[in-house]
C-alpha positions in Angstrom: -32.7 -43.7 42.0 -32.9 -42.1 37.9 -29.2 -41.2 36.7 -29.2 -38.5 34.2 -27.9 -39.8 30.6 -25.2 -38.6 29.3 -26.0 -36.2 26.3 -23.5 -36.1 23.0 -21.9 -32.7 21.9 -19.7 -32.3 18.4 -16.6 -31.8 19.0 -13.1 -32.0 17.4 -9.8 -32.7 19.4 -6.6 -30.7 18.2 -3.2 -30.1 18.5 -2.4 -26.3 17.7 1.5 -25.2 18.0 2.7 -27.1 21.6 -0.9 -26.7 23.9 -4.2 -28.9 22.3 -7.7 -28.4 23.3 -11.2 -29.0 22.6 -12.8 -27.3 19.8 -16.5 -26.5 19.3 -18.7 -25.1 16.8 -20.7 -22.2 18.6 -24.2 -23.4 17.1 -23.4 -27.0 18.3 -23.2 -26.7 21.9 -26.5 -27.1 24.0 -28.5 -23.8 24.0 -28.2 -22.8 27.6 -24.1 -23.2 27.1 -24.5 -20.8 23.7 -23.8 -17.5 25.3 -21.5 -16.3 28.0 -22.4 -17.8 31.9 -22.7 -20.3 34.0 -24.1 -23.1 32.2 -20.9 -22.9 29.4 -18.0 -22.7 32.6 -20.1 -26.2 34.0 -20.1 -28.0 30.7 -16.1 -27.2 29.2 -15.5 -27.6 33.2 -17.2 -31.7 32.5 -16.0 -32.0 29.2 -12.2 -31.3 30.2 -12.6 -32.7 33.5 -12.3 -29.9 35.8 -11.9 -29.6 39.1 -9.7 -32.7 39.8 -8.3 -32.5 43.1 -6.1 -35.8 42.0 -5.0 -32.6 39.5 -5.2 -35.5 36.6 -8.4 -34.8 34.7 -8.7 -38.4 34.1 -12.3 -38.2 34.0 -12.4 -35.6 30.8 -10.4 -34.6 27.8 -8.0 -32.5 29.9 -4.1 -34.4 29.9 -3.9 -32.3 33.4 -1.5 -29.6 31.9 -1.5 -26.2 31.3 -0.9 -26.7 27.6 -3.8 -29.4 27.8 -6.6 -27.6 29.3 -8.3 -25.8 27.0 -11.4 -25.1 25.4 -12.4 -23.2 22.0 -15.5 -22.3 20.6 -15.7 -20.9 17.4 -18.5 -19.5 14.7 -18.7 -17.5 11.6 -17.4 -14.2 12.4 -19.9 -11.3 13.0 -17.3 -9.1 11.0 -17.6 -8.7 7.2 -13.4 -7.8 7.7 -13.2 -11.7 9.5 -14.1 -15.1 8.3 -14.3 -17.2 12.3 -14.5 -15.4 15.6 -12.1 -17.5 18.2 -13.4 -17.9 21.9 -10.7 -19.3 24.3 -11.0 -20.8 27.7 -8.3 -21.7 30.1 -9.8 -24.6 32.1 -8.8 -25.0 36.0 -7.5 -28.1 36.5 -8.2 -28.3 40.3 -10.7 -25.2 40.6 -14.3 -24.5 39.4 -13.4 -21.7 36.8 -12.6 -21.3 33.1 -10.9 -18.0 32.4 -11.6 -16.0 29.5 -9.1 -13.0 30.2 -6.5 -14.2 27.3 -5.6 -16.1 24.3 -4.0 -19.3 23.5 -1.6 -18.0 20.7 -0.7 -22.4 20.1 -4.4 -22.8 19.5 -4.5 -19.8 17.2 -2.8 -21.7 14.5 -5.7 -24.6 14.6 -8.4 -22.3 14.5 -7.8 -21.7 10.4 -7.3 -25.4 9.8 -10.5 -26.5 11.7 -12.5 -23.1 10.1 -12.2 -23.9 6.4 -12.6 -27.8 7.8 -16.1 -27.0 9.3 -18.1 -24.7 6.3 -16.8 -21.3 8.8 -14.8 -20.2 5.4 -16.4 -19.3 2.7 -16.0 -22.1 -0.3 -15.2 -20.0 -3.2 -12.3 -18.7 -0.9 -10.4 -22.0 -0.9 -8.3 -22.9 -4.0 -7.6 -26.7 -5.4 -3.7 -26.4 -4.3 -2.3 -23.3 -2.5 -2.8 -21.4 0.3 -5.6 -19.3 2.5 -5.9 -16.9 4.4 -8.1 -16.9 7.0 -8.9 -14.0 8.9 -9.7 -14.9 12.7 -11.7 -12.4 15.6 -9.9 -13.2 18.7 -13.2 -12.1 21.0 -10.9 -12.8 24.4 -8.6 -10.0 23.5 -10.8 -8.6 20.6 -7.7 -8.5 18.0 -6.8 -9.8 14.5 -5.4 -12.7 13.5 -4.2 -13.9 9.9 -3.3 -17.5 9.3 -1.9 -19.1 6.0 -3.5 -22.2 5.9 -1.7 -24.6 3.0 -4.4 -26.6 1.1 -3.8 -29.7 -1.2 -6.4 -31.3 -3.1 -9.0 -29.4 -2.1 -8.3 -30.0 1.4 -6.4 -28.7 4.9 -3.1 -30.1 4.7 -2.0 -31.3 8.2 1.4 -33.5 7.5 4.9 -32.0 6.1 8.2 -31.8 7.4 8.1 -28.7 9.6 9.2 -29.2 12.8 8.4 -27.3 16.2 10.3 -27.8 19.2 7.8 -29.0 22.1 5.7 -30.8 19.4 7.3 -34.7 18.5 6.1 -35.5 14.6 6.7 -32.5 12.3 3.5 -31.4 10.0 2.9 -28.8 7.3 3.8 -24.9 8.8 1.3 -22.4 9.4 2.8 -19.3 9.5 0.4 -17.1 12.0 0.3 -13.7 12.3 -0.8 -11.4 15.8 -2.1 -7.8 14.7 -0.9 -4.9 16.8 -1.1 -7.1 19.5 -1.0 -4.9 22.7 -4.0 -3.9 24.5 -7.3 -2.3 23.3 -6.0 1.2 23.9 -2.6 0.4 21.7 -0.9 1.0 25.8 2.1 -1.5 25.7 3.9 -0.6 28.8 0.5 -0.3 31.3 2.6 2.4 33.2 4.8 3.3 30.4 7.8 2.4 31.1 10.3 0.0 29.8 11.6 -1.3 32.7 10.1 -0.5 36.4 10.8 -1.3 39.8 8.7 -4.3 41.0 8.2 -4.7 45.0 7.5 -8.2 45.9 7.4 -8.8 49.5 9.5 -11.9 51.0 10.9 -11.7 47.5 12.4 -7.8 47.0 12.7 -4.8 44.7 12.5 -7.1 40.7 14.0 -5.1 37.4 10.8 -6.1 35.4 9.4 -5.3 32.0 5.6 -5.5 31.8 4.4 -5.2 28.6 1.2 -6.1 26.9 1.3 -8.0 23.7 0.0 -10.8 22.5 -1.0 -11.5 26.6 0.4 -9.4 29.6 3.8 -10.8 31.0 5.7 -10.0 33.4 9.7 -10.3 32.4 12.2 -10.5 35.4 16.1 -11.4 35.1 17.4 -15.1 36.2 19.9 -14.3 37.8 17.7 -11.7 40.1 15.8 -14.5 41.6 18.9 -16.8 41.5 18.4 -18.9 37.9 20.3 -18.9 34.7 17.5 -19.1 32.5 18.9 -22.9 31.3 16.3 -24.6 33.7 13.8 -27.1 32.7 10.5 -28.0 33.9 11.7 -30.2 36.8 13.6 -27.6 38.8 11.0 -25.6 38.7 7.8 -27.6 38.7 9.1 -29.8 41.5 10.0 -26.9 44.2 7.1 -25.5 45.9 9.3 -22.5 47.3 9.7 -21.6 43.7 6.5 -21.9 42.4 4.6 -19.9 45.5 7.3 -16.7 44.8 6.3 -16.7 41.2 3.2 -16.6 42.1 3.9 -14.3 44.3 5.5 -12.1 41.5 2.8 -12.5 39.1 0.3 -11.1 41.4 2.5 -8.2 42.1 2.8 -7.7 38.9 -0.6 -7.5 37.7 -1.5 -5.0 40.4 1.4 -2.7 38.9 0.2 -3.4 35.2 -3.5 -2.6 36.1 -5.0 -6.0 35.7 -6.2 -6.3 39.3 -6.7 -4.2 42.1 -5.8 -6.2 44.8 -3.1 -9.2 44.7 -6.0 -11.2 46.3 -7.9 -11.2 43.1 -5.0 -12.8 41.2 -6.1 -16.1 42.0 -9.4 -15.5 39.8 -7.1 -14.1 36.7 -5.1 -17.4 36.8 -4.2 -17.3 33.2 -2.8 -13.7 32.5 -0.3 -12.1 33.4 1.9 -14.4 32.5 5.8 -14.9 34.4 8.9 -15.3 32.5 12.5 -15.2 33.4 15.5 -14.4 30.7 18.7 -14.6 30.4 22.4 -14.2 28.2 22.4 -17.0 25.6 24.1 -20.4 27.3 24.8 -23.7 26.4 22.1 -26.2 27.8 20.5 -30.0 26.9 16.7 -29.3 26.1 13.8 -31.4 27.7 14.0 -33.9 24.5 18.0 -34.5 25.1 18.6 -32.2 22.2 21.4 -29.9 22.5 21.0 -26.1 22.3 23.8 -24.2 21.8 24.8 -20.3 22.9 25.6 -19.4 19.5 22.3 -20.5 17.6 20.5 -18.4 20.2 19.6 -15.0 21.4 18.4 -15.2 24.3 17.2 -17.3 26.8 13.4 -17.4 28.0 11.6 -19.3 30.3 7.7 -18.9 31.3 5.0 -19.5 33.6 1.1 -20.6 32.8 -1.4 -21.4 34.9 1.3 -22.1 38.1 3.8 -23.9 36.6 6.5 -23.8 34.3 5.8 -24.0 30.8 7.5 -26.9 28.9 8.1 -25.0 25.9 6.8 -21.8 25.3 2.9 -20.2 25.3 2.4 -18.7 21.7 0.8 -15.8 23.2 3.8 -15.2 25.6 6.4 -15.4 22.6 4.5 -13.0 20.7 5.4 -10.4 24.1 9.1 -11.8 23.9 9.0 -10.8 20.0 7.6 -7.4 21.0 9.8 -6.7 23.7 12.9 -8.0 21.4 12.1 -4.9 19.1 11.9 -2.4 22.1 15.4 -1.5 22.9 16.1 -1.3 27.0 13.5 -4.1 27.9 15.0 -6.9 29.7 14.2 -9.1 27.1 15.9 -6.6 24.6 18.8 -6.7 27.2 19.5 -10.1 27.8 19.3 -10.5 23.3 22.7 -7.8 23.2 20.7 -4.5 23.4 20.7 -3.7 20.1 17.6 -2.7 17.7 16.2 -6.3 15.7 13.2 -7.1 13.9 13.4 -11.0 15.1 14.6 -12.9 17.8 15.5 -16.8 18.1 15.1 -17.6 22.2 16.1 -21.0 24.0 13.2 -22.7 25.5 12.8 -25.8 27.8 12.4 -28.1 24.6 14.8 -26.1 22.4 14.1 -22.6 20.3 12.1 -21.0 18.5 12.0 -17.6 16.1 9.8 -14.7 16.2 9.7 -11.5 14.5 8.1 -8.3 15.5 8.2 -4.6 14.0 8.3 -2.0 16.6 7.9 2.1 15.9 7.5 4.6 18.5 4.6 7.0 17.7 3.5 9.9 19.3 5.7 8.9 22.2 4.3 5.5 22.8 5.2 2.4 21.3 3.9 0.3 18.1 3.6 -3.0 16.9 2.6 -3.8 13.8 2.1 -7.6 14.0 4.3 -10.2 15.2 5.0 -13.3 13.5 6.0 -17.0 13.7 5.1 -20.3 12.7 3.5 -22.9 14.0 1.4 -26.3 13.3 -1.7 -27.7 13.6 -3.3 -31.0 13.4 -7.0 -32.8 13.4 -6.4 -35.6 17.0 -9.7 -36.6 16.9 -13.1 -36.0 15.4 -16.7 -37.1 16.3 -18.4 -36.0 19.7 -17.4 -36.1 23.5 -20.0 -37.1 26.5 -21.1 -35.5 29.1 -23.7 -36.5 32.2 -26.5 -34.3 30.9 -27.1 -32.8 34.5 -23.5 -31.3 34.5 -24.5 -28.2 33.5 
């Protein structure tokens, strides 16, 4: 019986802050996969090797990981304000379904890197030695973006000595910047308050903040569900009992935050809202053996993507933790002291990491500017990646 041959799509494999992905240029994929449907979900599905009921992905560019299985599509921005608009997709590992509901604030800092790389920045715009901005469309979330790209030679620089906890080789920083990252109608709190009751059957009655910057999260205390906020990816990832009640909480919570109407629909919004847990600053060894300490920290912050905990921290989600920082009676403002602050260092499972946010209260509802950190990027691998040609 004819096999279909496998067709050849240009691609380039990078690392951005702790997740990596796939990236594409929007004119290069296969027509039918150009605009939103079907026929795109099949193909990133192949390419990353989705679903994998072995949950390995060994038959696709996916490394069977939240932080690993992703997709990007970019192309020169629609905007004359832009320069690249910047499609996400969270890839299933074990399902049939790429969502598009959210952002991947690690990939946000490649997407400037591979834009001037690719022709998607203007030439003129990029100087011999120094540094450019690049002004990113985030279509998932339909926000702004500014990334300071450093250039040398004419050319993206990729290695320097910054280094990012959750990422093993340092590289040159790319400080990235989220513009007034809460929803479309500005609405931070979805019911407007700073903390709120949170009802989760077989659980109980959660303190939670839910705010939405950067992505919607759901904040709870440790010590409410019987953590310290010093855990690593092993105590968590390894107990099903854990991971089914924060599920449990995170579709609780994005029936209370307006995502959903019904908790059933949560498993079909699999990538947002996200599930973190803080707590007081604390002593702890980090997932790389490297010591954190109470006193270089303030605050401790561990989250949830795609089902399991994170082993560092989503950028998206530590743009909320910024934003929440600056809000004075969120948890997360809480569990840093409870006093006002324009940046916030937090513990994570591989060590810390600072963010800064500017928060103003306007008309009785709450502001944020941008929020800010840096990250890296780096080019893995260049060329094309394979796919039967009857995937999709």
């Amino acid at each position: 019986m004819p096999y279909a041959p496998q067709i050849k799509i240009p691609a380039t494999y990078m690392r951005g802050g702790t997740s990596k992905g796939v990236f594409f240029k929007l004119s290069d994929l296969p027509e039918t996969a150009q605009q939103p449907g079907s026929a795109r979900d099949k193909l990133l599905l192949r390419v990353i090797g989705s679903p994998d009921p072995y949950e390995k992905q060994i038959d696709g560019m996916g490394a069977a990981t939240s932080s690993t299985s992703k997709a990007v599509i970019l192309s020169k921005s629609e905007s004359a304000d832009h320069d690249v608009d910047y499609l996400f997709g969270q890839v299933s590992i074990d399902k049939p379904f790429v969502d598009w509901s959210g952002n991947c604030g690690n990939l946000s800092a490649a997407v400037g890197p591979y834009a001037i790389t690719n022709g998607l920045v203007a030439p003129a715009r990029i100087p011999e030695n120094g540094v450019v901005e690049v002004r990113i469309w985030q279509v998932n979330i339909q926000k702004t973006i500014v990334s300071q790209v450093p250039i040398v030679n004419g050319e993206v620089q990729e290695t320097g000595d910054f280094e990012l906890d959750g990422v093993t080789f340092p590289a040159a920083e790319i400080p990235v910047a989220f513009m007034d990252p809460a929803d479309g109608e500005g609405a931070i709190f979805p019911t407007g308050n700073v903390i709120d009751d949170l009802a989760v059957p077989g659980v109980g009655t959660l303190k939670a903040t839910l705010i939405n910057a950067g992505i919607p999260t759901v904040f709870i205390n440790a010590a409410d569900i019987g953590y310290t906020g010093t855990e690593l990816q092993y105590a968590i990832n390894s107990d099903s009992k854990a991971l089914a009640m924060f599920e449990t909480i995170r579709a609780y919570g994005a029936v209370q935050m307006g995502l959903i109407s019904d908790i059933s629909e949560a498993a079909q919004r699999q990538h947002t809202p996200k599930v973190a847990f803080v707590g007081a600053p604390a002593d702890y060894i980090s997932s790389s053996g490297k010591s954190v300490q109470a006193a270089d920290v303030d605050l401790l912050v561990r989250a949830l993507s795609m089902g399991k905990l994170h082993h560092a921290m989503m950028g998206t989600a530590a743009v909320a933790i910024a934003a929440a920082a600056a809000i004075e009676g969120t948890l997360v403002n809480l569990a840093a002291g409870g006093v006002k602050r324009n940046a916030v260092t937090f513990g994570h499972p591989s060590g810390s990491l600072r963010v800064g946010a500017e928060a103003s209260l306007v008309e009785g509802r709450w502001h944020i500017e941008q929020a800010v950190m840096s990250r890296s990027a780096r080019v893995l691998m260049e060329g094309v990646v394979c796919i039967p040609s009857d995937s999709f």
